[in-house]
KEVO-411070 format. One record per residue (C-alpha): residue in one letter; residue number from 0; z, x, y. Coordinates in nm, 3 decimals. Layout:
+---------+-----+---------+---------+---------+
| residuo | num |       Z |       X |       Y |
+---------+-----+---------+---------+---------+
|       a | NUM |       Z |       X |       Y |
...
+---------+-----+---------+---------+---------+
END
This chain:
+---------+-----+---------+---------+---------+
| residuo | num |       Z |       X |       Y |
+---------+-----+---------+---------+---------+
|       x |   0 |   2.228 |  -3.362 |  -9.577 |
|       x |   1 |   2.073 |  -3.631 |  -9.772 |
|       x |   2 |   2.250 |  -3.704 | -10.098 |
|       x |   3 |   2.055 |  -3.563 | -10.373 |
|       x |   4 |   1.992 |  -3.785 | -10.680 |
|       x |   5 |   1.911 |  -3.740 | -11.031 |
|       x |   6 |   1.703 |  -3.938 | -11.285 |
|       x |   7 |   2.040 |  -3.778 | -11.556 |
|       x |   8 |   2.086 |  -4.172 | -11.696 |
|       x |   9 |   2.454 |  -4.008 | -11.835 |
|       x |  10 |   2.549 |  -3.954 | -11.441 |
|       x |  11 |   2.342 |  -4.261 | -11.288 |
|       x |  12 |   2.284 |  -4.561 | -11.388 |
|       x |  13 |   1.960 |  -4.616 | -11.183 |
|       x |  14 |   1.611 |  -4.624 | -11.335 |
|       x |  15 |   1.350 |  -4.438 | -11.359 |
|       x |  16 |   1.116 |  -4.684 | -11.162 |
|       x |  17 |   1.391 |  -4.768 | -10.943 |
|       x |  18 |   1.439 |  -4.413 | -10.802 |
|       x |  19 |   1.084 |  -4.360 | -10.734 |
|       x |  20 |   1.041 |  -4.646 | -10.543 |
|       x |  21 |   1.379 |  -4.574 | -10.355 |
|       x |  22 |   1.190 |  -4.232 | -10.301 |
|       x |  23 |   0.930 |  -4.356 | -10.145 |
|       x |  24 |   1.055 |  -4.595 |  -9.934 |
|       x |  25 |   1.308 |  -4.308 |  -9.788 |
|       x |  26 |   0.954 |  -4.106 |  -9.731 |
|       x |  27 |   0.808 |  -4.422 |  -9.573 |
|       x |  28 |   0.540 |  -4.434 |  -9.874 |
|       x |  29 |   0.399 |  -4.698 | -10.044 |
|       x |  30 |   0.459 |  -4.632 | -10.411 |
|       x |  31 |   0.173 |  -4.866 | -10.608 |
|       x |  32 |   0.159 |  -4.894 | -10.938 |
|       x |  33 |  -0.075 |  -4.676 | -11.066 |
|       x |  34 |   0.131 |  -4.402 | -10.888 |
|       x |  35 |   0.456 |  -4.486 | -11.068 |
|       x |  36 |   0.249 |  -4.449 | -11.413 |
|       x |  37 |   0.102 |  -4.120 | -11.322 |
|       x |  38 |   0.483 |  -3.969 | -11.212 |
|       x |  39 |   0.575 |  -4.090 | -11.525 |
|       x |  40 |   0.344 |  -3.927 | -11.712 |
|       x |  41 |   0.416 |  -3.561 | -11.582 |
|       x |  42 |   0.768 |  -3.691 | -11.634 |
|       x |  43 |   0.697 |  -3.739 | -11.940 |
|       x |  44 |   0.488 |  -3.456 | -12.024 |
|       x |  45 |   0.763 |  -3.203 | -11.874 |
|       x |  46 |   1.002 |  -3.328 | -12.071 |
|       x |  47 |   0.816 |  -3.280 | -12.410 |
|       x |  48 |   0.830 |  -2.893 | -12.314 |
|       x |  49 |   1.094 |  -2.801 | -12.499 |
|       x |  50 |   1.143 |  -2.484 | -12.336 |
|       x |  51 |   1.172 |  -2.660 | -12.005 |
|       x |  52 |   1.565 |  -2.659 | -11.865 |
|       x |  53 |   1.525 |  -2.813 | -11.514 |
|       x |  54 |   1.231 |  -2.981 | -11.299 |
|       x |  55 |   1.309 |  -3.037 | -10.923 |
|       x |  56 |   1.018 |  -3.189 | -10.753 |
|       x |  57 |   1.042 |  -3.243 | -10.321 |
|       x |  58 |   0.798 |  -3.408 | -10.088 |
|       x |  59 |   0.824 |  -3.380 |  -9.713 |
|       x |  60 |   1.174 |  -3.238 |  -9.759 |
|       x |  61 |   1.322 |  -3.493 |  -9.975 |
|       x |  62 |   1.329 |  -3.540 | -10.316 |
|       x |  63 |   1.146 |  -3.705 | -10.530 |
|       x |  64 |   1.214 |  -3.593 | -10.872 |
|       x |  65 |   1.523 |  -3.424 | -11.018 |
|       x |  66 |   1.612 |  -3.403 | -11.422 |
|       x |  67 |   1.791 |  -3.119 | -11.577 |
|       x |  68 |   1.668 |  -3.215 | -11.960 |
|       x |  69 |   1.824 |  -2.920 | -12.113 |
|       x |  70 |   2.044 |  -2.626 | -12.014 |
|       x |  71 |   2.337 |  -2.597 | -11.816 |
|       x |  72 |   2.211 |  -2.826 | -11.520 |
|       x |  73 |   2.090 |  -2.823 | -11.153 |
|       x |  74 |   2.461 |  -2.700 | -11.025 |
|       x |  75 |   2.542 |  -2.382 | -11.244 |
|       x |  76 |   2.404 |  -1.991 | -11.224 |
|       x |  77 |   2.040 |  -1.997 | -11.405 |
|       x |  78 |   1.867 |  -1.632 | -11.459 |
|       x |  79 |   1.596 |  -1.704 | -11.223 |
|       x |  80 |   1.464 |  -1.317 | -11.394 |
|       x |  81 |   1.142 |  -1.218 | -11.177 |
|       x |  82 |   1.179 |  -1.458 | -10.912 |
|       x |  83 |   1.391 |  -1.203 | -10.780 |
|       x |  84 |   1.151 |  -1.007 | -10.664 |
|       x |  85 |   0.986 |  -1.297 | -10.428 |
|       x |  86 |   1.349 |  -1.285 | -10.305 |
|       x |  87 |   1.365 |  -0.904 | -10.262 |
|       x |  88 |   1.048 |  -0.974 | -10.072 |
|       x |  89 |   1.230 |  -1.233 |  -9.829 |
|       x |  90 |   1.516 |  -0.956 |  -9.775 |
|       x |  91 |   1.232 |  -0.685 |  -9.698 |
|       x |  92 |   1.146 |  -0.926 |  -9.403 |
|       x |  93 |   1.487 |  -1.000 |  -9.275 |
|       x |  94 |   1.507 |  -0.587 |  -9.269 |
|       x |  95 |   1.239 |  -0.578 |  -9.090 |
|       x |  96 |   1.293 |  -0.822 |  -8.858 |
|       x |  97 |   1.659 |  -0.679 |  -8.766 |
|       x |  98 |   1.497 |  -0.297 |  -8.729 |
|       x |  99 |   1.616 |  -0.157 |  -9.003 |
|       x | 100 |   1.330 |  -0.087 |  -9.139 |
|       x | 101 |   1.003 |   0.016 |  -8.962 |
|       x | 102 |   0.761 |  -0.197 |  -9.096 |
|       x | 103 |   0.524 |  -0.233 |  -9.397 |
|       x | 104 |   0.363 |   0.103 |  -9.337 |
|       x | 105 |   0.730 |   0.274 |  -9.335 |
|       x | 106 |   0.726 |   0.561 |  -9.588 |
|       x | 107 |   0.978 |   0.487 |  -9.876 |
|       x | 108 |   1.127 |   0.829 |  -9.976 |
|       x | 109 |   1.295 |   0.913 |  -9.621 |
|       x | 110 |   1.435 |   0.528 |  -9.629 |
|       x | 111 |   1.619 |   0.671 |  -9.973 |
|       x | 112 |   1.714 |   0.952 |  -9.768 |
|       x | 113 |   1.475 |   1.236 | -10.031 |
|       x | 114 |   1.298 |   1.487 |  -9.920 |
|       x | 115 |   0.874 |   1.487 |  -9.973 |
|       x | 116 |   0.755 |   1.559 | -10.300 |
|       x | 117 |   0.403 |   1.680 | -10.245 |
|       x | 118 |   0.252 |   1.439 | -10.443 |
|       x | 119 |   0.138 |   1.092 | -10.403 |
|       x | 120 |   0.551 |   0.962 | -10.339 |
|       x | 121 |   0.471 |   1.083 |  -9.997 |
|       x | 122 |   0.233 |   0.820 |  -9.926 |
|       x | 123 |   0.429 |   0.558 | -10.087 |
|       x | 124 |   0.493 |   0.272 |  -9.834 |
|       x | 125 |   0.689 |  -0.043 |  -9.841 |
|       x | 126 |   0.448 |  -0.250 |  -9.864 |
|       x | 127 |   0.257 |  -0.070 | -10.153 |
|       x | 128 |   0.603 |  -0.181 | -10.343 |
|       x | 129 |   0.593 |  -0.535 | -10.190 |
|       x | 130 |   0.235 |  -0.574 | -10.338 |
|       x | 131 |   0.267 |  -0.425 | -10.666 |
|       x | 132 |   0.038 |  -0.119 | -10.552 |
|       x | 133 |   0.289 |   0.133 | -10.588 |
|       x | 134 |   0.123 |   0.397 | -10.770 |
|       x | 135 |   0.431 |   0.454 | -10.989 |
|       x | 136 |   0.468 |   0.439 | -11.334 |
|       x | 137 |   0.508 |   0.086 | -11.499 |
|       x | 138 |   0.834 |  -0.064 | -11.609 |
|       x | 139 |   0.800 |  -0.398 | -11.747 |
|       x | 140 |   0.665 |  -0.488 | -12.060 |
|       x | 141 |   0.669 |  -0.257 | -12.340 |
|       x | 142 |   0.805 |  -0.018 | -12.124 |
|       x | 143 |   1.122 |  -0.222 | -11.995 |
|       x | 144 |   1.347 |  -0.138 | -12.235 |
|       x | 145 |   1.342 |   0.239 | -12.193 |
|       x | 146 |   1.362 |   0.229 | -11.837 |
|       x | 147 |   1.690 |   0.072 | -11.838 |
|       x | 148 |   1.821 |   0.262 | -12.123 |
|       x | 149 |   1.790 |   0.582 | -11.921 |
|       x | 150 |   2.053 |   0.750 | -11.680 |
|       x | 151 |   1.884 |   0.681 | -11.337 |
|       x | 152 |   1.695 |   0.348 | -11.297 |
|       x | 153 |   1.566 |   0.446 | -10.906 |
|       x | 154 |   1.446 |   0.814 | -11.078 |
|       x | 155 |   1.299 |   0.676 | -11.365 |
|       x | 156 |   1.093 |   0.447 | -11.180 |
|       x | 157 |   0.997 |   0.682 | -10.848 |
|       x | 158 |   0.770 |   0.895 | -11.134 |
|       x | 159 |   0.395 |   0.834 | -11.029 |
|       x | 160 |   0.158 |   0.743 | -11.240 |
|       x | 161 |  -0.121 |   0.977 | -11.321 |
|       x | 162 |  -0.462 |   0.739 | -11.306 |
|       x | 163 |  -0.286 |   0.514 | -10.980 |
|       x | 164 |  -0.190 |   0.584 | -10.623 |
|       x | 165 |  -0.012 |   0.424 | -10.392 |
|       x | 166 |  -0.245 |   0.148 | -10.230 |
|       x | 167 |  -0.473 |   0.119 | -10.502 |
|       x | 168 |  -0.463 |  -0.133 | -10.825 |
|       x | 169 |  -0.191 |  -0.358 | -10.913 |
|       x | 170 |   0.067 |  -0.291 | -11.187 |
|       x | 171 |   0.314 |  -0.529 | -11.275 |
|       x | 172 |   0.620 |  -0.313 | -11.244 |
|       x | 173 |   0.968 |  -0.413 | -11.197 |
|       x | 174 |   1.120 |  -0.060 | -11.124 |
|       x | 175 |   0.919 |  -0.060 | -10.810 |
|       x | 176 |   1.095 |  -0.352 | -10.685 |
|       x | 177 |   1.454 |  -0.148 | -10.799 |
|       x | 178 |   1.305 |   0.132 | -10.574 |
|       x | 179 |   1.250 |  -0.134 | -10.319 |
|       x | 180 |   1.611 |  -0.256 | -10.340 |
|       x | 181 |   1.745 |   0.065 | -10.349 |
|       x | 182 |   1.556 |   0.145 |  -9.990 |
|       x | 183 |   1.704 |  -0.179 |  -9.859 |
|       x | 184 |   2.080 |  -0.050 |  -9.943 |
|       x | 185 |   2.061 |   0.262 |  -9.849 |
|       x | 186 |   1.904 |   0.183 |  -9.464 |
|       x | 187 |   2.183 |  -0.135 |  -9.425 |
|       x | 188 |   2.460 |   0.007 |  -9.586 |
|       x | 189 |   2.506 |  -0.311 |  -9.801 |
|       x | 190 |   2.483 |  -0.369 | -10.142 |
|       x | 191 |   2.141 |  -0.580 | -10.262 |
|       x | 192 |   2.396 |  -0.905 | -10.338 |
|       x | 193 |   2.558 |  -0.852 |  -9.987 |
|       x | 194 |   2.235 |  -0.886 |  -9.873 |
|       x | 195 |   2.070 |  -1.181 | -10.105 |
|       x | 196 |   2.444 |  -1.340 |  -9.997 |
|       x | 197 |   2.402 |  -1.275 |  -9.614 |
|       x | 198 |   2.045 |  -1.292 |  -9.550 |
|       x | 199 |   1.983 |  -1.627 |  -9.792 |
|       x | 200 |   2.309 |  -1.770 |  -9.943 |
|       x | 201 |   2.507 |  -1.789 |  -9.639 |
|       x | 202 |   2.255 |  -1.964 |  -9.412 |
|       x | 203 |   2.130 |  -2.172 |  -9.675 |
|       x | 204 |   2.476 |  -2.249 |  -9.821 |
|       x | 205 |   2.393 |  -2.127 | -10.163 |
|       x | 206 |   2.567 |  -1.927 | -10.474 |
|       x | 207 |   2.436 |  -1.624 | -10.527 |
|       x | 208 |   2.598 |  -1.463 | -10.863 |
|       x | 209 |   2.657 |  -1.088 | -10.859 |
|       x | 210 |   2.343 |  -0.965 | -11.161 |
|       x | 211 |   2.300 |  -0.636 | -11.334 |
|       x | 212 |   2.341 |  -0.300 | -11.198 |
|       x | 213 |   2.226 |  -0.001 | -11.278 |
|       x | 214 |   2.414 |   0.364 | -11.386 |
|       x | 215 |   2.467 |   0.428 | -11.012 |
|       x | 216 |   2.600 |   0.066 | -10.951 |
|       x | 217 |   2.251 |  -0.054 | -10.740 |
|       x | 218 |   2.185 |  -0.423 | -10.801 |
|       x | 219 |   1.865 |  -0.473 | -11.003 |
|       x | 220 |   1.550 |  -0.501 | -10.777 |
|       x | 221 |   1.332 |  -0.758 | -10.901 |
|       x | 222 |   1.495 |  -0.909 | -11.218 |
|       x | 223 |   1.817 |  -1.093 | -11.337 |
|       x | 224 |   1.908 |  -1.268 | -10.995 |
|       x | 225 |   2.128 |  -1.575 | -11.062 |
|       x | 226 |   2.079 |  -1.875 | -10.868 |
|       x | 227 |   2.152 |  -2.243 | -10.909 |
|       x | 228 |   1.825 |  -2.454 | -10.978 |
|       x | 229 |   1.932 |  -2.689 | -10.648 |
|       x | 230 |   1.971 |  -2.330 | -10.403 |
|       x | 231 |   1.620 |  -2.194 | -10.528 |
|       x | 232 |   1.473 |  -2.538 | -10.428 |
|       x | 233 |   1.633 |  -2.485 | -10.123 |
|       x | 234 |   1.481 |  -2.133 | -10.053 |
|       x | 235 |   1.186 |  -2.274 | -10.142 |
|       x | 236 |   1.199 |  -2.581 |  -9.859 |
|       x | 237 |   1.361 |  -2.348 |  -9.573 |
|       x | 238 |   1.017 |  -2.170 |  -9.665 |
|       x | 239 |   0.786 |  -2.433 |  -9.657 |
|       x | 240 |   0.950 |  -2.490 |  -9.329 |
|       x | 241 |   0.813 |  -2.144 |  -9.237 |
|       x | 242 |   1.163 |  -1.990 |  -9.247 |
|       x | 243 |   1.341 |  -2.265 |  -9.095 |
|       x | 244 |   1.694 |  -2.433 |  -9.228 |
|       x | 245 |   1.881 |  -2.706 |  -9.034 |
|       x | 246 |   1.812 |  -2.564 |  -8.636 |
|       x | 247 |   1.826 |  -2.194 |  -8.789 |
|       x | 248 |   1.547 |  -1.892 |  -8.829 |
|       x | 249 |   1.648 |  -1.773 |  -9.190 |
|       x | 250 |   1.343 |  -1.557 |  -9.231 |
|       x | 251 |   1.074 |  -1.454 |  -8.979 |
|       x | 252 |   0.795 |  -1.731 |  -8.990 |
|       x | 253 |   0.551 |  -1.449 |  -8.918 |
|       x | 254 |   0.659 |  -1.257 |  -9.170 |
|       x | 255 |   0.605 |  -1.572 |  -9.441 |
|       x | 256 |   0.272 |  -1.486 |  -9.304 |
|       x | 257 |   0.211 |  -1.215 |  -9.411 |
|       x | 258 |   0.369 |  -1.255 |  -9.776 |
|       x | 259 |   0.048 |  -1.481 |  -9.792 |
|       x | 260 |  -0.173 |  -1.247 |  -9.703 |
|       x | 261 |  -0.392 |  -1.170 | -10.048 |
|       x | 262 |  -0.344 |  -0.835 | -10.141 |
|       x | 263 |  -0.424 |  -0.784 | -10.515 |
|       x | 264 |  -0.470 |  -0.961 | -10.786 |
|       x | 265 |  -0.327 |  -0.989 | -11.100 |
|       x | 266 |  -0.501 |  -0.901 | -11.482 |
|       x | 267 |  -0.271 |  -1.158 | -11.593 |
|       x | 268 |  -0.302 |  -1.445 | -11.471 |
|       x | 269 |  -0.625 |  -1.388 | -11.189 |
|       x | 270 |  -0.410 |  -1.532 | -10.908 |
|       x | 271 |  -0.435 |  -1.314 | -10.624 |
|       x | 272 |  -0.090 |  -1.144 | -10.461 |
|       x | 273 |   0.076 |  -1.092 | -10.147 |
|       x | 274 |   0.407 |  -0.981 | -10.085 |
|       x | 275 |   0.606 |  -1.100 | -10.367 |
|       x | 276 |   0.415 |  -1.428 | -10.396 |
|       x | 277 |   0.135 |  -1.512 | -10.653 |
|       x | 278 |  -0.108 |  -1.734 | -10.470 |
|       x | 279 |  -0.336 |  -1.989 | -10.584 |
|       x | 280 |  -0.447 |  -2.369 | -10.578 |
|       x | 281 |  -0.284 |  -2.658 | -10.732 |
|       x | 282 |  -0.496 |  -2.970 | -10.706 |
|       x | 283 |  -0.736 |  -2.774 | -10.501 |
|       x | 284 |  -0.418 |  -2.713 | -10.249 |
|       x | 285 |  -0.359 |  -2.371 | -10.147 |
|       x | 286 |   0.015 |  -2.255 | -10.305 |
|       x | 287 |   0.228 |  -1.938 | -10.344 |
|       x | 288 |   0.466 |  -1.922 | -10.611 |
|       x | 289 |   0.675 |  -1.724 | -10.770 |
|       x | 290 |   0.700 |  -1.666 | -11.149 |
|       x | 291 |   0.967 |  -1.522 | -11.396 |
|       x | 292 |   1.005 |  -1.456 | -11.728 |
|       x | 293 |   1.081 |  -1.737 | -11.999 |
|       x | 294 |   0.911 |  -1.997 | -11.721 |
|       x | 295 |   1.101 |  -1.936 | -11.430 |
|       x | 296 |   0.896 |  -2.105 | -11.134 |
|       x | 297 |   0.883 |  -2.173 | -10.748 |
|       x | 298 |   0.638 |  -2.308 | -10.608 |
|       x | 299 |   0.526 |  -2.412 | -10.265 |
|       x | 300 |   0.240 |  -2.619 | -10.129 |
|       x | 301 |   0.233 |  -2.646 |  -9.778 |
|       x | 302 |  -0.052 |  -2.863 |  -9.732 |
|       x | 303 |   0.070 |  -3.136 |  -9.928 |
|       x | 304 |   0.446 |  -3.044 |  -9.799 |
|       x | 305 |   0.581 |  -2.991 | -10.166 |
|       x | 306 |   0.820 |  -2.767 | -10.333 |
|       x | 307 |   0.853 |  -2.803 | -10.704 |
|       x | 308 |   1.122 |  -2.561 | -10.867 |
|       x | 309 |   1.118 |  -2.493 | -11.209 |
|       x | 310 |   1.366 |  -2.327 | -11.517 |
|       x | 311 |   1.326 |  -2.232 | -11.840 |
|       x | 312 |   1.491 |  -2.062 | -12.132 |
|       x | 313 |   1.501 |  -1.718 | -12.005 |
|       x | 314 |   1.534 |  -1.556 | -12.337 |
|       x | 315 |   1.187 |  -1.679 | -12.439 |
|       x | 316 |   0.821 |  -1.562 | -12.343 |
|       x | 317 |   0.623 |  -1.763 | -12.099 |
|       x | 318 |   0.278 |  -1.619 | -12.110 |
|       x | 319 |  -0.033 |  -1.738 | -11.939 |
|       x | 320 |  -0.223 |  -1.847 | -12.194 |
|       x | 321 |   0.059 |  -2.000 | -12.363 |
|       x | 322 |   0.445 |  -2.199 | -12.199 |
|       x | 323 |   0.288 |  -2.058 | -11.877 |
|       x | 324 |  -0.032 |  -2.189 | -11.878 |
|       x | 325 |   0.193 |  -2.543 | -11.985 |
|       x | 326 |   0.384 |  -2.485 | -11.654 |
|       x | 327 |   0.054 |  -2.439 | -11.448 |
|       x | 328 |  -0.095 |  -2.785 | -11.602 |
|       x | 329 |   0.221 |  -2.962 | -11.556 |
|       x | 330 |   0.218 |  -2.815 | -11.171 |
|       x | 331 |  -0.137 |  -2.935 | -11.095 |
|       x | 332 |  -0.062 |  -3.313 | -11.238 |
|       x | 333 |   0.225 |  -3.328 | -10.991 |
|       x | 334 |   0.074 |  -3.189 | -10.696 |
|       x | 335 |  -0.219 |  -3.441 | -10.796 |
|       x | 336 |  -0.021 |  -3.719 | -10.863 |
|       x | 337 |   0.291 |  -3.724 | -10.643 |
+---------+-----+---------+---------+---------+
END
């Protein structure tokens, strides 16, 4: 693989100017100089966010711009938080790829092995949890903290919520994803890290750190996932490459697909949803990416063949009209610039 390189002056001593033109020349680009003022004004701009740990920025799968200005660096575990659940979404595909589970309209209770409720659960599908349609009650936000104080995470989240059904509006809920995860276990027989570890780290030759678990010992769904900033740019190039890694099918291009398939859309932020990817434009370039708390970011542009992964402090909000909406300038200048 192409030795990565890093614009860290403390681990090489090459310039700023010096590794964007090597860059380019390794893409076969011409790198004028309006260009090289431009990347250095994102440069520039990122670092001034001073809740900003790491910016990895790829072009036609090789890089282009790598800095770790803060934090423990591109090579150790970083809380990636709700980027999980974009990777939860990845698994779901695998699963359903390899037959073990049905499909997107597979009910969810008989994959946990429970018996109907006669209530909405019944109609509860996978891919109502893959789009944030559940119908369940919500679990993030306000209400985060007393969902993971109580005895039984996949209970506490499988309660419906009296003005939703499943199909219908979008709520941001992690515990949805956590039922999600707990369906994956229970129909492979593996744990959710076996999984993230087989179905992504192995083939991709990343770390994936074992996270929180709940009561019962189930791996959170959709939160806490530890990754290394250089393996989630990696997941997101082997998807950019529609699923593909070095010769090898790591996930179902079809089923990338259909991730990007609008589904809902968020109050938050207005970006429209799939299956575990936001979607939107950048530079007037149709993107999916993925977003966690504190500033947590992936974020793929196939048209312009770019993957930029982000991380942030994850102990610190990162709302859209605020370090988010930071993050969502600083994409668009790259994806405009690069």
């Amino acid at each position: 693989m192409t030795r990565n390189l890093c614009f860290m002056s403390q681990s090489f001593a090459v310039s700023r100017r010096a590794f964007l033109a090597t860059s380019a020349a390794a893409l076969g680009l011409p790198l004028a100089a309006p260009a090289l003022a431009q990347s250095r004004a994102w440069a520039g701009r990122a670092e001034g966010l001073d809740q900003l740990h790491t910016l990895q920025v790829w072009r036609g799968g090789a890089p282009l711009y790598e800095e770790a200005f803060r934090g423990p660096g591109l090579d150790r575990i970083a809380n990636v938080k709700s980027v999980s659940k974009t990777l939860v979404a990845l698994l779901t595909g695998i699963a359903i790829e390899q037959g073990e589970i049905g499909g997107v309209e597979a009910p969810v209770l008989p994959l946990l092995g429970r018996a109907p409720t006669g209530d909405s659960r019944d109609d509860l599908t996978v891919g109502d949890l893959l789009s944030m349609r559940g119908g369940l009650v919500r679990t993030s936000g306000a209400s985060y903290g007393a969902w993971v104080a109580s005895d039984n995470w996949l209970d506490s989240a499988l309660q419906p919520d009296p003005q939703a059904r499943p199909g219908g509006r979008f709520i941001y809920s992690t515990g949805g994803w956590h039922v999600l995860g707990a369906a994956l276990s229970a129909v492979t027989g593996e744990s959710l890290l076996s999984l993230a570890r087989s179905g992504l780290g192995d083939p991709l030759g990343i770390d994936v750190a074992p996270w929180v678990r709940d009561p019962q010992g189930r791996y959170l769904g959709g939160n806490d996932m530890g990754l290394t900033p250089r393996g989630l740019l990696r997941i997101g190039e082997m998807v950019r490459q529609n699923g593909h890694w070095q010769g090898r099918q790591v996930v179902p291009q079809r089923w990338i697909e259909t991730s990007w398939q609008p589904r809902a859309r968020s109050p938050f932020s207005g970006d429209q949803y799939g299956y575990g990817w936001f979607l939107t434009r950048f530079d007037g370039a149709q993107a999916a990416y993925a977003r966690g708390y504190g500033g947590q970011m992936l974020v793929v542009v196939p048209q312009r063949e770019m993957v930029i992964a982000i991380t942030s402090d994850p102990m610190r909000p990162a709302r859209s009209g605020g370090y988010f909406g930071d993050l969502r300038a600083l994409v668009d200048q790259i994806v405009s610039d690069a």
